[in-house]
PALORO-719607 format. One record per residue (C-alpha): residue in one letter; y, z, x. Coordinates in steps of 0.25 Angstrom, whole numbers, plus 5000, padded with zeros to 4 digits. Last residue first. Layout:
<rs>
@vexmar:A; py:Y; pz:Z; px:X
...
</rs>
This chain:
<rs>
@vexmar:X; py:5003; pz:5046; px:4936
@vexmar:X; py:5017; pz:5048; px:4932
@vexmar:X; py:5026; pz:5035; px:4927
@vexmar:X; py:5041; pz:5039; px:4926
@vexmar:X; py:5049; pz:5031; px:4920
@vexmar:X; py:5064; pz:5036; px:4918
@vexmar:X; py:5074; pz:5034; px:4907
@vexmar:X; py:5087; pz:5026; px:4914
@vexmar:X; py:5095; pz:5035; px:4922
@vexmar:X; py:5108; pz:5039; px:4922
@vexmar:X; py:5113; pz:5043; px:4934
@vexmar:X; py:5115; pz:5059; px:4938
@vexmar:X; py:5100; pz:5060; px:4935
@vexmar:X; py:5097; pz:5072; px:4925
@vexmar:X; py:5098; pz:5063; px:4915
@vexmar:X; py:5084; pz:5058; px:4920
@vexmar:X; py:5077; pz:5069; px:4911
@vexmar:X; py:5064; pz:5070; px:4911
@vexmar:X; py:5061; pz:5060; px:4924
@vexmar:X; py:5072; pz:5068; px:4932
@vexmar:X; py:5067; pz:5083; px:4929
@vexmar:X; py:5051; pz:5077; px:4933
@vexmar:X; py:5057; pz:5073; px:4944
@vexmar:X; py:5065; pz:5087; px:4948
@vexmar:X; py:5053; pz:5097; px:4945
@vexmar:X; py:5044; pz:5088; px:4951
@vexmar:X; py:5043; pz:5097; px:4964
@vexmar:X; py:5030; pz:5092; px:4970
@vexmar:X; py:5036; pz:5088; px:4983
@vexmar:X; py:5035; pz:5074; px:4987
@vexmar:X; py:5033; pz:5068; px:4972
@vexmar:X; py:5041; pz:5077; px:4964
@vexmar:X; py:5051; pz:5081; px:4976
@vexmar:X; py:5053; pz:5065; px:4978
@vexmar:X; py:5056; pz:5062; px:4965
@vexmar:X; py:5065; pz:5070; px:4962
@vexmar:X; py:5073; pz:5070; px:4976
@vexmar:X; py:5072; pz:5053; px:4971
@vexmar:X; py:5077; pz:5057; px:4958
@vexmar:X; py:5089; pz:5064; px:4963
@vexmar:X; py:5092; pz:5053; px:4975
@vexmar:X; py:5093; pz:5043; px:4964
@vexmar:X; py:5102; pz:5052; px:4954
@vexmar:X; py:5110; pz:5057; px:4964
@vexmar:X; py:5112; pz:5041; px:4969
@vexmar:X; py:5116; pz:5038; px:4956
@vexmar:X; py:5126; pz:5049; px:4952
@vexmar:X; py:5133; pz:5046; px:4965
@vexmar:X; py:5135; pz:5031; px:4963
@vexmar:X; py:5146; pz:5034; px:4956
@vexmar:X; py:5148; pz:5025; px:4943
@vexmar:X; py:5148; pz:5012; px:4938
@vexmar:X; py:5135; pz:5008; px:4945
@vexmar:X; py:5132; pz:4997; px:4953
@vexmar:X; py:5129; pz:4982; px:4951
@vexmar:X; py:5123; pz:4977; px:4967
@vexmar:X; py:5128; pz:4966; px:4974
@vexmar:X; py:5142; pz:4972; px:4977
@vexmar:X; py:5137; pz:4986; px:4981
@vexmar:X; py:5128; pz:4980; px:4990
@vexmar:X; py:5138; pz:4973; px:4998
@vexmar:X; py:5149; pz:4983; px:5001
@vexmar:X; py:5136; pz:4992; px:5005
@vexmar:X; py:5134; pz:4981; px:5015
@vexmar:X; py:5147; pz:4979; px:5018
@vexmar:X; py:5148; pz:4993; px:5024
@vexmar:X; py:5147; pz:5008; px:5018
@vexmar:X; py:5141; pz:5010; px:5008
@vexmar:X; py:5151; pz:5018; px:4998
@vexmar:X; py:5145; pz:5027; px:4987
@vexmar:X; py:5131; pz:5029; px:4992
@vexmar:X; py:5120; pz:5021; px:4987
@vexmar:X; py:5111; pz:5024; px:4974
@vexmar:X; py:5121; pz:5015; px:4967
@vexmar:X; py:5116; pz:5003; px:4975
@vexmar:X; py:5108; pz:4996; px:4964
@vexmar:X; py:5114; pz:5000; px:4952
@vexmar:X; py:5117; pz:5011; px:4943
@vexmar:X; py:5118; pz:5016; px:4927
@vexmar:X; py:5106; pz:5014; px:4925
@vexmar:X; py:5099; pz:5024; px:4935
@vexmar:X; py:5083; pz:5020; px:4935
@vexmar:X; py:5072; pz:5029; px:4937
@vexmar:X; py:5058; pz:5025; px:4939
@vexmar:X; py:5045; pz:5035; px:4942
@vexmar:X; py:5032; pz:5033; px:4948
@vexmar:X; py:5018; pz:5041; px:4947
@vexmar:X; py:5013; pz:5031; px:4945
@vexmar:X; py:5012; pz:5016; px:4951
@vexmar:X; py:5023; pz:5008; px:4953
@vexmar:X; py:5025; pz:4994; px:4948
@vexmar:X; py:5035; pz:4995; px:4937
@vexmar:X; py:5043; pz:5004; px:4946
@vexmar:X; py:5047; pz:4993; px:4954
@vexmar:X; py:5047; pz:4983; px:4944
@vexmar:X; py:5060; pz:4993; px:4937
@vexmar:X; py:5064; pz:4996; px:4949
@vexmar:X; py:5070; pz:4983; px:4953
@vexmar:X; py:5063; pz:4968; px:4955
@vexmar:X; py:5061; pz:4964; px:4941
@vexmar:X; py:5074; pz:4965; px:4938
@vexmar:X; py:5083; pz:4964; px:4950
@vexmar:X; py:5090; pz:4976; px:4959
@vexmar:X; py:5101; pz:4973; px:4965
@vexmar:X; py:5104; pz:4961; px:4955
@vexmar:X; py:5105; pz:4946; px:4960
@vexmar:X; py:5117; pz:4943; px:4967
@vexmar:X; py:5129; pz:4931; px:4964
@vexmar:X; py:5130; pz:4933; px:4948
@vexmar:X; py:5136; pz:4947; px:4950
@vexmar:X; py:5131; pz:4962; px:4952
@vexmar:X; py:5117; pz:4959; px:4944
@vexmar:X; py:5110; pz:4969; px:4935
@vexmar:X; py:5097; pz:4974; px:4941
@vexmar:X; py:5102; pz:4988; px:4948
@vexmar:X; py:5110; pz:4991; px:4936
@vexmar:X; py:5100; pz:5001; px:4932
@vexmar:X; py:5097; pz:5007; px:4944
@vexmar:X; py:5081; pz:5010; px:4949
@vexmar:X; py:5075; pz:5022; px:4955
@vexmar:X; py:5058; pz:5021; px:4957
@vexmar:X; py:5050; pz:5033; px:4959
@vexmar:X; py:5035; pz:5031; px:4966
@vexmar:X; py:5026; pz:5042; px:4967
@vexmar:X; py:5014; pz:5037; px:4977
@vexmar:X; py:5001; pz:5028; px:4975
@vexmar:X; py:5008; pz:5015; px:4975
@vexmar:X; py:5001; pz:5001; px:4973
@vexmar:X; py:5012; pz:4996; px:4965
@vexmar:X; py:5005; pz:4988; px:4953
@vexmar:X; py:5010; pz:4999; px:4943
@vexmar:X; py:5016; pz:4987; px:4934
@vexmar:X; py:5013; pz:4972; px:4939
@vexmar:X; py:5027; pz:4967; px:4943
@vexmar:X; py:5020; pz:4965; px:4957
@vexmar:X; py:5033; pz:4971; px:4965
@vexmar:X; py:5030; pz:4971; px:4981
@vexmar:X; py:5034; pz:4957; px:4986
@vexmar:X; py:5035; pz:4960; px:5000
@vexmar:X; py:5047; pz:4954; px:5003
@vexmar:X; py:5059; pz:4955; px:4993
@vexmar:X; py:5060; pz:4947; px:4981
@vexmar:X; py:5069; pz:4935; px:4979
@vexmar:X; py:5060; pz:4925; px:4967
@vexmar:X; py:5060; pz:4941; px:4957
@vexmar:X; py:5074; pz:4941; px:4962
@vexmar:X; py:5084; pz:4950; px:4972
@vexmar:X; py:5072; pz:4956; px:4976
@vexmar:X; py:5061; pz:4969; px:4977
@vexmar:X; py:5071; pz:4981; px:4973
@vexmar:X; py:5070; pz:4996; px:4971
@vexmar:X; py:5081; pz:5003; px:4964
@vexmar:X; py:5075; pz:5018; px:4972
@vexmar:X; py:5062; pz:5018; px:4977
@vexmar:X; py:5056; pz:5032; px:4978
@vexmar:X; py:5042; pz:5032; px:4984
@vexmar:X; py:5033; pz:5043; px:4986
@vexmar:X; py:5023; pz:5049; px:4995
@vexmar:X; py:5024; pz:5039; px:5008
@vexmar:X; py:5013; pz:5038; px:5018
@vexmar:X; py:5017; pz:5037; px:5031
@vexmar:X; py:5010; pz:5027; px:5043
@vexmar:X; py:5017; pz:5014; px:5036
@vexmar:X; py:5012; pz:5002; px:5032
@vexmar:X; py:5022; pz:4991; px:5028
@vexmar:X; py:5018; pz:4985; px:5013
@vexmar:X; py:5011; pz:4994; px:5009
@vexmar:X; py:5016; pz:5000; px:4995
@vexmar:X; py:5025; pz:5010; px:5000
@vexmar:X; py:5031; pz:5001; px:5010
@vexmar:X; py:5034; pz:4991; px:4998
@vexmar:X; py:5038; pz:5002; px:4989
@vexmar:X; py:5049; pz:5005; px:4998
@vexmar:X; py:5053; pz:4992; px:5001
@vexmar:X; py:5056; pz:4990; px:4987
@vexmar:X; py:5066; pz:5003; px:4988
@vexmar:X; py:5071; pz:4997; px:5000
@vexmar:X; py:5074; pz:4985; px:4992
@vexmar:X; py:5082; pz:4993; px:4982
@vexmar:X; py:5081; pz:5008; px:4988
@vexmar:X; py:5070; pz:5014; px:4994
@vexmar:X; py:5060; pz:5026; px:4996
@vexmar:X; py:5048; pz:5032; px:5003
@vexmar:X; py:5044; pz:5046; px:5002
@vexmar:X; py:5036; pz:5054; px:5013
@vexmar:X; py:5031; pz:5067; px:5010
@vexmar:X; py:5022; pz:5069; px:5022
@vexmar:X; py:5031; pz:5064; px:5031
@vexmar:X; py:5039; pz:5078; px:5031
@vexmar:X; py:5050; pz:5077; px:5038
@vexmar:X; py:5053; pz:5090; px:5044
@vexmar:X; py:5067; pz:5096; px:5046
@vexmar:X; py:5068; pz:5108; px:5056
@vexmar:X; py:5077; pz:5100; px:5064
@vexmar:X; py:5084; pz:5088; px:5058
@vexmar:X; py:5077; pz:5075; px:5059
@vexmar:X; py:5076; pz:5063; px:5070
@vexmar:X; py:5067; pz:5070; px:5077
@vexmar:X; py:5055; pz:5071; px:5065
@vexmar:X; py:5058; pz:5056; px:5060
@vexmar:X; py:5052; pz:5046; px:5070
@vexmar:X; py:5039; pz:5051; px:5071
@vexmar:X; py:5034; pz:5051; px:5058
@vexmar:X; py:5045; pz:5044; px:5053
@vexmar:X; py:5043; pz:5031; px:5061
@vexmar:X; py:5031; pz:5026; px:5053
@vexmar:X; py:5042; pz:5027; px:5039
@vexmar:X; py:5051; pz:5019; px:5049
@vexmar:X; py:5041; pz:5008; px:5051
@vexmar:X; py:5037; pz:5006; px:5037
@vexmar:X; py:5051; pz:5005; px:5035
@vexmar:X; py:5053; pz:4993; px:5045
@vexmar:X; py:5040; pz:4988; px:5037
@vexmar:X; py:5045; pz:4987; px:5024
@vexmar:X; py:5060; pz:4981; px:5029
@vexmar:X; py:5051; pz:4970; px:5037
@vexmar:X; py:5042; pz:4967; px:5024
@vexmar:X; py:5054; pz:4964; px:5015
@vexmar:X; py:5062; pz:4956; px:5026
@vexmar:X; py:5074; pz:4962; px:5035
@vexmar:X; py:5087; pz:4963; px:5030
@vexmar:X; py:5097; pz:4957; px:5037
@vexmar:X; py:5109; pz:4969; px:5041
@vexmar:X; py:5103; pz:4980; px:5041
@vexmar:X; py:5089; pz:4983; px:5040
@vexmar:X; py:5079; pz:4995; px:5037
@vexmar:X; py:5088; pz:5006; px:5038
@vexmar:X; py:5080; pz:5018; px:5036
@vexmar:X; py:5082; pz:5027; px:5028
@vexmar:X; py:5074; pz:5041; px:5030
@vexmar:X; py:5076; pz:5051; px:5020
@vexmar:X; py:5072; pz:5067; px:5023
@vexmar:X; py:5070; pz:5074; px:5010
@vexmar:X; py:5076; pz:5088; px:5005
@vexmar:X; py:5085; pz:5088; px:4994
@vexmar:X; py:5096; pz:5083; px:5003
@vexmar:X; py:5087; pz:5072; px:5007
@vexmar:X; py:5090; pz:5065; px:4993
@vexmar:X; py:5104; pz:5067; px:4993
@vexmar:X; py:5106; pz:5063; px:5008
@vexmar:X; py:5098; pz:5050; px:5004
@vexmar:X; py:5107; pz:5046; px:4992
@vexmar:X; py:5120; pz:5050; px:5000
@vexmar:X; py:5115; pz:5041; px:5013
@vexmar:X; py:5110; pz:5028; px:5005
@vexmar:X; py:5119; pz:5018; px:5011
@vexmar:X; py:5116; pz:5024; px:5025
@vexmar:X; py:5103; pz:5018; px:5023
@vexmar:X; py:5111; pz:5003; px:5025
@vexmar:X; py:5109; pz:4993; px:5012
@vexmar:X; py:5105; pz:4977; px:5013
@vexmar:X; py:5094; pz:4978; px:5005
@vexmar:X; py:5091; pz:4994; px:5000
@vexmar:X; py:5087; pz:5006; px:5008
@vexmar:X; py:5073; pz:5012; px:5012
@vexmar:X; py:5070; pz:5027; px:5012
@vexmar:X; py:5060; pz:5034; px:5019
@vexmar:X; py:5059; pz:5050; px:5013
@vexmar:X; py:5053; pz:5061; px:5020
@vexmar:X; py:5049; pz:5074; px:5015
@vexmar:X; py:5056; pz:5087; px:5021
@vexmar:X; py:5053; pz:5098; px:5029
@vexmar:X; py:5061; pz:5109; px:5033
@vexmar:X; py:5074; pz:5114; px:5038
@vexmar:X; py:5086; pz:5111; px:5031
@vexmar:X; py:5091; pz:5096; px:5038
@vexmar:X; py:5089; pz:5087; px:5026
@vexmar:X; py:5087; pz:5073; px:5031
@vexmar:X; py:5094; pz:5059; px:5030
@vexmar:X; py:5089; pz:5049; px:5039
@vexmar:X; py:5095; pz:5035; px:5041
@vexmar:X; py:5086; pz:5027; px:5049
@vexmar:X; py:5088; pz:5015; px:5058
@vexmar:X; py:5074; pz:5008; px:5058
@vexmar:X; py:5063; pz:5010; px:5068
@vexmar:X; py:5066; pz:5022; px:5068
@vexmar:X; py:5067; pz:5027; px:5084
@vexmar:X; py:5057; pz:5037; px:5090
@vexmar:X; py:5062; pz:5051; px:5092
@vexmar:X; py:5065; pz:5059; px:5105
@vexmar:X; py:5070; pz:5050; px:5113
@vexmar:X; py:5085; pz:5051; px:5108
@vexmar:X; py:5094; pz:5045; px:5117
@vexmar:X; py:5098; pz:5033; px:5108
@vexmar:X; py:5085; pz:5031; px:5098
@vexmar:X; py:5086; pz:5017; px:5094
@vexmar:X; py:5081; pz:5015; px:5078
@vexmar:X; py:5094; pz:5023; px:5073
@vexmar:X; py:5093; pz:5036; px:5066
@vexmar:X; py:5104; pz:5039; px:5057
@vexmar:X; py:5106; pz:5054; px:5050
@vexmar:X; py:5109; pz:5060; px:5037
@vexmar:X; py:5110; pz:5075; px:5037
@vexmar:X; py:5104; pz:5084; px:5027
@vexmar:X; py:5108; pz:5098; px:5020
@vexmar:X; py:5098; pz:5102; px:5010
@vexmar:X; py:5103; pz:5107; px:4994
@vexmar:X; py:5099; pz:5094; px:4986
@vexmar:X; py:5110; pz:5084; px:4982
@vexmar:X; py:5111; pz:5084; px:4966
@vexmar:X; py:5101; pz:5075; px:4958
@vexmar:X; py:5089; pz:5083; px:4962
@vexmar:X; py:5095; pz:5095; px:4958
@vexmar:X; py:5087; pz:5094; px:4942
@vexmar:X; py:5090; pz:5100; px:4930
@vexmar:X; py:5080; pz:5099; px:4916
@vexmar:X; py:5069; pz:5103; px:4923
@vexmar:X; py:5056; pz:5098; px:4917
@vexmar:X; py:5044; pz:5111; px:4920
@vexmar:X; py:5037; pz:5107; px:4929
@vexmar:X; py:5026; pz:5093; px:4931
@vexmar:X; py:5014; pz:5100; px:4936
@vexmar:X; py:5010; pz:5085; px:4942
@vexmar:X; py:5020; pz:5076; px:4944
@vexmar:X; py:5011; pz:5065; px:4948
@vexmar:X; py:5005; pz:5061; px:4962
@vexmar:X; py:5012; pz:5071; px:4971
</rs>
């Protein structure tokens, strides 16, 4: 779906903010297959979360932020799948992060891994649906995402749409990740699908004089969306930061760690990763399913959000 074309009558309510109405299970693949010979390995350790009604359901490949473990993202991903979408997260690296190029192409190689990979490893009666494949990200997994979606690793899938959620390419404009993807030419992206971009207002400000900010001028949402093509769309919750999309507690030093470096919200986190996971169900039922109703709701009225959000920009072919 190129445009929002037959735009319906503008709801004034929408569900997509609440958890939809389909069960689903969370489950960890692992790249060894133990005593089970009846699927190929992932090349990278997966966390797959997957409604379990009967039926068949588009596919989304999401790819997490620096130094941060899938399991990080569980309540934001159940929420989405609970409306009817299989996510796959991979976990690109663990403790040393690999380079730019290396984490493009390890998800390059899982997104070749689903066609065959996938099928056994979900409920029965549940259908992926690679036909309407999305691809999505967070902070440098949300710049990785427009990297494979520009190119930059082949893959033997085609995506449909791209979500990037508070996409970052650096620490500074002289620190920028491999491959240097932002041109800081308007529209230069050389994208022919739907892109939204998700970004936090308090994701540039800076936690103490020792780290830069999460998410930088110049290198943030703002340049992302800058440079894509229509139809795109960009929403940014002010009132939140970096890591609010997160679950509550992550678990471990590392989520210890990102929650130091990053300026957070004042509030719950929960109105924000409702929020996210919301506009993401939005988006991906315009563009995947032609059902605009909820996205067109969403870019009227962003009130409808349960975070705040800044006035949205919304470019339509």
């Amino acid at each position: 779906m190129a445009e929002l074309e037959g735009k319906p009558a503008l709801a004034t309510t929408t569900t997509v903010f609440d958890q939809g109405k389909l069960p689903f299970i969370s489950k960890k693949v692992e790249t060894s297959n133990g005593d089970d010979s009846t699927s190929s390995p992932p090349p990278k350790p997966l966390l797959i979360v997957t409604p379990t009604t009967s039926g068949q359901y588009p596919v989304i490949l999401f790819l997490h932020g620096f130094y941060l473990r899938t399991c990080f993202y569980s309540q934001l991903l159940e929420h989405i799948s609970s409306h009817g979408y299989i996510v796959v997260a991979p976990q690109l690296y663990l403790y040393i992060p690999s380079s730019g190029l290396e984490e493009i192409e390890s998800a390059a190689k899982v997104t070749d891994w689903l066609s065959s990979g996938l099928q056994p490893q979900l409920p029965e009666n549940v259908e992926a649906n690679l036909q309407k494949l999305s691809l999505a990200g967070h902070s440098r997994g949300g710049k990785a995402a427009f990297a494979l979606a520009l190119g930059y690793a082949k893959t033997s899938l085609i995506f449909s749409v791209l979500l990037s959620i508070d996409p970052v390419a650096g620490c500074t404009k002289c620190c920028r990740t491999q491959p240097h993807i932002l041109t800081y030419v308007p529209r230069s992206f050389n994208l022919s699908i739907p892109v939204t971009v998700i970004g936090t207002g308090l994701g540039p400000e800076q936690k103490n004089c020792l780290s830069p900010p999460c998410a930088p001028e110049g290198l943030n949402h703002d340049e992302f969306f800058n440079e894509c093509k229509p139809p795109c769309a960009h929403f940014v919750a002010k009132d939140y930061g970096h890591m609010d999309m997160l679950n509550d507690d992550p678990s471990g030093i590392v989520g210890e760690l990102s929650g130091c470096l990053c300026v957070n919200g004042k509030g719950p986190r929960d109105p924000m990763r409702r929020s996210v996971g919301g506009i993401a169900v939005g988006f991906l039922k315009a563009y995947l399913e032609g059902e605009s109703r909820d996205f067109v709701a969403i870019l009227a009225d962003p009130s409808l959000a349960p975070a705040k959000l800044e006035p949205v920009e919304f470019i339509e072919e």
